[in-house]
N, C-alpha and C positions, 0 to 999 in steps of 0.2 A: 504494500500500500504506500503511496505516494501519499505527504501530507505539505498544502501548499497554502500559505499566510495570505490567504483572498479575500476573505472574511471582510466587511464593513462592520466597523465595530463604532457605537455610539459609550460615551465616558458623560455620566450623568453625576451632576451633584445631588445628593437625597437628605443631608442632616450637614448645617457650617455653622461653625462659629469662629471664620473666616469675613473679611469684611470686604473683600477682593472676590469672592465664589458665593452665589448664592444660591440658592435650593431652587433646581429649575433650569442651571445651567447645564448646560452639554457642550461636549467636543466628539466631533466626527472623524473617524478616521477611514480614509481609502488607502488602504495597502498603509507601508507608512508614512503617508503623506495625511496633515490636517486640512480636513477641509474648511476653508477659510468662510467660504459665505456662509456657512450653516452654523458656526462655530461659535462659543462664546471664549472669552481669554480663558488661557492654562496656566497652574502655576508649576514650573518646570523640576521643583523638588518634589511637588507629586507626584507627575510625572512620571519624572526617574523613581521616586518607591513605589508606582503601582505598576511599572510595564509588564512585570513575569504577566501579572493578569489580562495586560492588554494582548499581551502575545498568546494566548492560550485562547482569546478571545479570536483573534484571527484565525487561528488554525480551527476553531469551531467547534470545539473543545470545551463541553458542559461536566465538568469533573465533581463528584460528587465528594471525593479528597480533599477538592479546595474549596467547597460551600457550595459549588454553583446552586442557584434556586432562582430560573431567568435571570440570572446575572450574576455577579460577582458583587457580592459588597465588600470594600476595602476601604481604609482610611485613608489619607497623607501621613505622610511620617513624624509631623505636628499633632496629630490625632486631633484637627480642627475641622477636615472635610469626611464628610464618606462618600464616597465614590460606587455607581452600580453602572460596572461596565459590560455590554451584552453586544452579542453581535447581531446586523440588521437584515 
């Protein structure tokens, strides 16, 4: 089996106490490109601590290991955001 990161994957805020990300916000990903008009701003230390999910998300990869329940919920590494990231 070939496994191929094609996935569109949507990164949703759900719970901030962040003043920068608010509940409601999303970032879309095509392949690993953001897509920009659909997008709200990222903050890039999230980012970098949630990608294992975002990549697991592209491969399309619903792990019962790592919580999947339609989505991922993950925090930032602040434990200011949570994040549910699902692919579309």
């Amino acid at each position: 089996m070939k496994l191929e990161p094609n996935k569109e994957v949507k990164i949703a805020v759900i719970n901030s106490n962040c003043d920068k990300l608010k509940i409601g916000d999303a970032v879309y990903l095509n392949g690993p490109f953001i897509d920009m008009q659909r997008s709200a701003s990222m903050c890039l230390t999230a980012l970098v601590g949630i990608y294992p999910w975002v990549m697991t998300s592209r491969f399309g990869i619903e792990s019962e290991n790592l919580d999947w329940d339609e989505g991922y919920r993950v925090w930032c590494p602040e434990k200011a955001v949570e994040f549910c990231i699902s692919f579309v």
